[in-house]
C-alpha positions in Angstrom: 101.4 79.3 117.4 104.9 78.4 116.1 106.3 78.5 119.6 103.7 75.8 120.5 105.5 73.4 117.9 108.5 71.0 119.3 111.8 72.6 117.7 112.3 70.2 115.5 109.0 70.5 113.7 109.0 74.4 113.6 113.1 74.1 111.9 111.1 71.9 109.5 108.0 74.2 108.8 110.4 77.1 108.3 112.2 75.6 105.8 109.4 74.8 104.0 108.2 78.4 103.9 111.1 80.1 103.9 113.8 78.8 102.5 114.3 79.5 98.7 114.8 75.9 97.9 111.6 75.4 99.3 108.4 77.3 99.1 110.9 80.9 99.4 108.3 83.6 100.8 110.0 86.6 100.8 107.8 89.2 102.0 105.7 89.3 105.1 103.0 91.2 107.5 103.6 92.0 110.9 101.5 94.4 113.3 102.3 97.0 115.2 100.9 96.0 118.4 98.1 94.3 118.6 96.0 92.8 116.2 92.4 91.2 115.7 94.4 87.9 115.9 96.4 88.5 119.6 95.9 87.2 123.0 95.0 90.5 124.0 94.8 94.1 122.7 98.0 95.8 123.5 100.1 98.3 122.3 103.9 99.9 123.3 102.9 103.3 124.8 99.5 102.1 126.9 99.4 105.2 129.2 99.2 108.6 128.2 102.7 109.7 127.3 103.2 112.2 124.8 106.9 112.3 125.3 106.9 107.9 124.7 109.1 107.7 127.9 107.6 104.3 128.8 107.4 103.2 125.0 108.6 99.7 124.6 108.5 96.4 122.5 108.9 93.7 125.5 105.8 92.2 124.8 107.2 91.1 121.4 109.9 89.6 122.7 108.1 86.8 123.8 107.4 85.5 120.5 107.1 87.7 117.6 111.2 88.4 117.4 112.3 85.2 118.1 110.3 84.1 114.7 110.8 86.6 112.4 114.9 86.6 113.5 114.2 82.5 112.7 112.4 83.3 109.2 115.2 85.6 108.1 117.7 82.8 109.3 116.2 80.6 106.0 115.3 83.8 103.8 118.0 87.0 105.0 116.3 89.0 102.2 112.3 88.6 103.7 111.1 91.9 103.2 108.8 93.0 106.3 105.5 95.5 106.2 104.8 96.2 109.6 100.6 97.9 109.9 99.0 98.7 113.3 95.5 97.9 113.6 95.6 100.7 116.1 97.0 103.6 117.9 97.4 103.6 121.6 94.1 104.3 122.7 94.6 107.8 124.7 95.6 108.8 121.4 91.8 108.3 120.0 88.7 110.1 120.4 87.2 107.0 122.3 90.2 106.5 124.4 90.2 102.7 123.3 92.2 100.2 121.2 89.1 98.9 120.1 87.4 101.0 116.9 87.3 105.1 117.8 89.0 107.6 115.4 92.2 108.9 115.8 92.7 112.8 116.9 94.9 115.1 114.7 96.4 116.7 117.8 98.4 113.2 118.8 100.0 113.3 114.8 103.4 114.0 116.0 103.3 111.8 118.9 102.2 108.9 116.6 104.8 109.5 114.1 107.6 109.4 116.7 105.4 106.1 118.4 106.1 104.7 114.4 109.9 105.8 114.7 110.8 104.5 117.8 108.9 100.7 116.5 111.1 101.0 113.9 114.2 101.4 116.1 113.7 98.9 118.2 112.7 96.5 116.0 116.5 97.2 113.8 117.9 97.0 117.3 116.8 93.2 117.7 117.9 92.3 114.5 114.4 92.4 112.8 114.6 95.3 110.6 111.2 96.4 108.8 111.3 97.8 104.8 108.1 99.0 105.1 104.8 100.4 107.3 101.5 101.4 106.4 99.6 104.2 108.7 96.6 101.8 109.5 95.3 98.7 108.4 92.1 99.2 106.8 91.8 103.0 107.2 88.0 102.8 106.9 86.1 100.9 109.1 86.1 101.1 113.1 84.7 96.6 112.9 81.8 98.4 115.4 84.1 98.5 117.9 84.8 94.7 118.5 88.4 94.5 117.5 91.5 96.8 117.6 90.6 98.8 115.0 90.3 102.9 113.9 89.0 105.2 111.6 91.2 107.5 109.1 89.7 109.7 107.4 91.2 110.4 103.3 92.5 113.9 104.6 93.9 112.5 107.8 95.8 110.4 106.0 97.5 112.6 104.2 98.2 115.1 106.4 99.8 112.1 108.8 102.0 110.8 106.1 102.9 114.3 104.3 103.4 116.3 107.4 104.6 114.4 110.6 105.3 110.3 109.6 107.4 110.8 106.2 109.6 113.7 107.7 110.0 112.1 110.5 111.2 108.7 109.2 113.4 111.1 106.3 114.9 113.5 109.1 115.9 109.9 111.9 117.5 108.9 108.3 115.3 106.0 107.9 114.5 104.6 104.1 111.7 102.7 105.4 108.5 102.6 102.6 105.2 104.1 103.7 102.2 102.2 101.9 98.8 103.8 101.9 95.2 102.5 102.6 95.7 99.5 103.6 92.2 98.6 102.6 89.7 97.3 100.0 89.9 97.6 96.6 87.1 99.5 96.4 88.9 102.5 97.8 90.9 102.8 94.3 88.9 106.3 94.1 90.8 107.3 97.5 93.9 106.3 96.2 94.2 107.9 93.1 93.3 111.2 95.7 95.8 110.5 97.9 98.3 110.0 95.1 97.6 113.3 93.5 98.9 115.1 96.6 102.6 116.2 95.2 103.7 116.6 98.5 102.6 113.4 99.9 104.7 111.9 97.0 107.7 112.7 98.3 107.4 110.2 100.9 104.7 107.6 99.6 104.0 106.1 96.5 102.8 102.7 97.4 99.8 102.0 97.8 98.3 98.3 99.9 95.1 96.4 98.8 92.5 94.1 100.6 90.5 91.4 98.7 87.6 91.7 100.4 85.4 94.4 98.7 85.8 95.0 95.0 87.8 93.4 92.0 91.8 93.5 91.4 91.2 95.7 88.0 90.2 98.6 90.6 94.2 98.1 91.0 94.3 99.3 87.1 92.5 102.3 87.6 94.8 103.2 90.1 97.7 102.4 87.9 96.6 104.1 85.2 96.4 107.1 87.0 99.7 106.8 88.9 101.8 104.7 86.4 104.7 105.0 88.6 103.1 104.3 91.7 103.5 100.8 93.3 100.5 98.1 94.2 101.2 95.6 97.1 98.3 93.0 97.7 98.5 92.9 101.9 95.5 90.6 103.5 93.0 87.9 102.8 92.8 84.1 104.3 90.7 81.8 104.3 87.3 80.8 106.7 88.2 78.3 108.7 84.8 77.5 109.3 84.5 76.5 105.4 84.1 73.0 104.0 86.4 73.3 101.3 89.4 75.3 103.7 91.5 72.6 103.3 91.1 72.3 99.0 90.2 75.6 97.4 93.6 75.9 96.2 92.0 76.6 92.5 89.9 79.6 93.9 92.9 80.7 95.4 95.1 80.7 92.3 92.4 82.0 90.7 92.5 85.2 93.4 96.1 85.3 92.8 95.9 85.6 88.8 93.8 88.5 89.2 95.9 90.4 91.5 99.0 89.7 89.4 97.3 90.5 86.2 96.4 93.6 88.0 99.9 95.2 88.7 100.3 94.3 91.9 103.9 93.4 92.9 103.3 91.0 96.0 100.7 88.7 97.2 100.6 88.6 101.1 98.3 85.8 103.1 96.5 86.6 106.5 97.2 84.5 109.1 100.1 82.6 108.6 99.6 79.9 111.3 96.0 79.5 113.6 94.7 76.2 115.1 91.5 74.6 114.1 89.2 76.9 115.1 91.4 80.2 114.0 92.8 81.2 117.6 94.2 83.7 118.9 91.4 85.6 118.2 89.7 88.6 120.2 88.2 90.0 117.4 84.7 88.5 115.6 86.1 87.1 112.0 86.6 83.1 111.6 90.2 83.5 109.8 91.7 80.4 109.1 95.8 80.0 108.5 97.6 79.5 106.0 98.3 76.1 107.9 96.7 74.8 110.8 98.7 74.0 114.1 95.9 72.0 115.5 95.9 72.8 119.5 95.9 69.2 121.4 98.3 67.6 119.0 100.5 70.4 117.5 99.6 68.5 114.1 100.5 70.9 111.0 98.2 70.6 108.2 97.8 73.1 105.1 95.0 75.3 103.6 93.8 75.4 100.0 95.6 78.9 100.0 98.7 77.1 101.2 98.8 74.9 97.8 98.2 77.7 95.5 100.6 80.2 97.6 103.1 77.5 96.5 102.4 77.3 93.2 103.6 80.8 92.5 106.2 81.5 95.4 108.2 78.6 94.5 108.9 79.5 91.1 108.1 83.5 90.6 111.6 84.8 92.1 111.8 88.6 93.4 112.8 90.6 90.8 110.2 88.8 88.1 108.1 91.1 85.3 104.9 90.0 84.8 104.3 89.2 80.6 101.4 89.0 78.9 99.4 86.1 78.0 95.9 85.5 76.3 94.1 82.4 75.8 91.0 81.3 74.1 89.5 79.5 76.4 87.9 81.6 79.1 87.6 78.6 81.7 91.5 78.2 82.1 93.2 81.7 83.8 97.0 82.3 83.9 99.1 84.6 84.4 103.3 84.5 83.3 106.4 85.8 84.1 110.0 86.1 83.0 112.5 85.9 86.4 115.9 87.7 86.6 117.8 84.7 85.0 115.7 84.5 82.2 113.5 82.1 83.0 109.9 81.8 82.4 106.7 81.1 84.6 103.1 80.4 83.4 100.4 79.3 86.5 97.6 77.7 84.8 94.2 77.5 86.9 91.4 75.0 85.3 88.8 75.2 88.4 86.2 74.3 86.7 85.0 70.8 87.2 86.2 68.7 84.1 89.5 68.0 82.6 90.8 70.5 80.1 94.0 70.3 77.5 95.8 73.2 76.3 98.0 74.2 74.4 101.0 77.0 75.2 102.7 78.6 72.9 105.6 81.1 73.2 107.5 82.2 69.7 107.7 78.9 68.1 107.7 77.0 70.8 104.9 74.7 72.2 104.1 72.2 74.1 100.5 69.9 74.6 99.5 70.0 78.4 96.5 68.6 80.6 94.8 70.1 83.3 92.8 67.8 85.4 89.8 69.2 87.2 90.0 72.0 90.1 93.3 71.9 89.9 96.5 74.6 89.1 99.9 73.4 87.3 103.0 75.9 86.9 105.3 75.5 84.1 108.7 76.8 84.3 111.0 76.6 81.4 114.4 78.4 80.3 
């Protein structure tokens, strides 16, 4: 989609995303192979090869490099999470891309299938921080999208016996996140967790919005203090009247997660036309913004405007610090960056005009929120 847009207005779009002058998003999702949201299914080994002879990364080099390499040009510290959606498909029990289960005999092979990813993608200048094993570890979509089925023990055996030694012993540093999948998994997460062994090369763990509330995030906190919580998918329906101006239901989504310990908000898709293509999976995603197909016209979601609120002014680096409030119809959430300075995102979606009143020590300051809308004070 960005290599549809004349030069000119893609150099303008990414400096609006990514340059920290501008909106600065600093942490992104990219797939390992093919996704739900691809021209085609595909993957980097697509005949049996145990050895990964024939494994390569050319069809990325169409695209995908090109505009990551041009992302990192306006943001050199963009931290990348790379997730397949599947393994190749002789690796599975149904010999396809598209839902199945993955076999514990191909283990190895997929851990060296993750490594050599990893090293070509360094080798073109697009190095990743972090992978999960799968994207949403526990649903197969019926078999209408790239897609596969890990069981809680499979998981752990992956990551604990073959993908974390193998990424330790090639000298890699590269982050393994688990699950990868609704919060309502938190119970398989704190499992997963508990392994000691599987520690020692995991303690992240990645959440979906789709099932479930953000505090399941606590539980799995509370449990794991130590352990990291990375929010890593949810967009918007493009098919949705209010696409285009639910920013305050989007702040609102963000507030939660954030109160919730989670140390990065990630948006799924970035950029789709008007009636979310590419698409060879079943879901109406919209993008983040639109790059509308006939007249290569960019226009911005309601997730867009909230995403804003928060990345242009939370900096990497930021603690989350408490706030309360009285009144139960205004969320918010605050933050003290790594110069000292201080964040509060306000969310009034209700639909009438609300004042409040902030106060921090004995400082204080009046402030009005019209309706359905989010305001972010910054201060020193």
């Amino acid at each position: 989609m960005f290599d549809q847009l004349p030069p000119e207005s893609r150099a303008k779009l990414f400096d609006e995303l990514f340059a920290p002058a501008n909106m600065g998003l600093s942490v992104c999702r990219t797939c390992i192979g093919s996704s739900d949201y691809a021209v085609r299914a595909y993957n980097y080994a697509e005949q049996p090869d145990p050895e990964l002879k024939s494994f390569s990364i050319e069809y990325d080099r169409a695209y995908i490099l090109p505009m990551l390499r041009e992302a990192r040009k306006r943001n050199p510290d963009l931290f990348l999470l790379s997730s397949p959606w599947s393994p190749p498909g002789w690796m599975k029990a149904n010999n396809s891309m598209l839902g199945g289960s993955m076999t514990k005999r191909h283990f190895k092979v997929y851990a060296n299938y993750f490594l050599k990813f990893l090293q070509a993608y360094a080798a073109e200048g697009v190095p990743v921080q972090a992978v999960s094993s799968q994207n949403e570890v526990d649903t197969d979509q019926d078999g209408r999208m790239p897609a596969c089925l890990w069981g809680q023990e499979y998981e752990i055996e992956f990551v604990r016996d073959h993908l974390g030694p193998t990424l330790r012993n090639a000298g890699l540093n590269t982050q393994i996140w688990l699950l990868d999948h609704n919060y309502n998994l938190w119970g398989r997460a704190i499992c997963e967790l508990d392994d000691k062994e599987l520690r020692r090369y995991a303690n992240a763990v990645a959440w979906h919005g789709y099932v479930g509330g953000p505090e399941m995030m606590t539980r799995v906190h509370d449990a794991h203090p130590d352990a990291n919580m990375y929010w890593t998918e949810s967009g918007p329906d493009y098919t949705d009247p209010a696409y285009a101006t639910d920013w305050t239901k989007w702040s609102g989504t963000f507030t939660g997660i954030l109160r919730n310990w989670s140390r990065a908000i990630i948006a799924w898709n970035f950029a789709l036309d008007e009636v979310g293509r590419p698409n060879i999976g079943p879901f109406p995603c919209g993008g983040l913004v639109t790059i509308h197909s006939q007249t290569k016209e960019i226009t911005t979601s309601g997730q867009y405007w909230a995403m804003k609120h928060f990345s242009s002014a939370v900096k990497r680096g930021a603690r989350r610090i408490a706030s309360e409030a009285k009144d139960v119809q205004v969320q918010h959430v605050s933050f003290e960056n790594p110069d000292g300075s201080r964040v509060l995102v306000l969310t009034n979606a209700s639909a009438e005009p609300r004042k409040a009143q902030v106060r921090l020590g004995s400082q204080v300051a009046e402030v009005s929120l019209p309706k359905d809308s989010v305001l972010t004070l910054s201060w020193v």
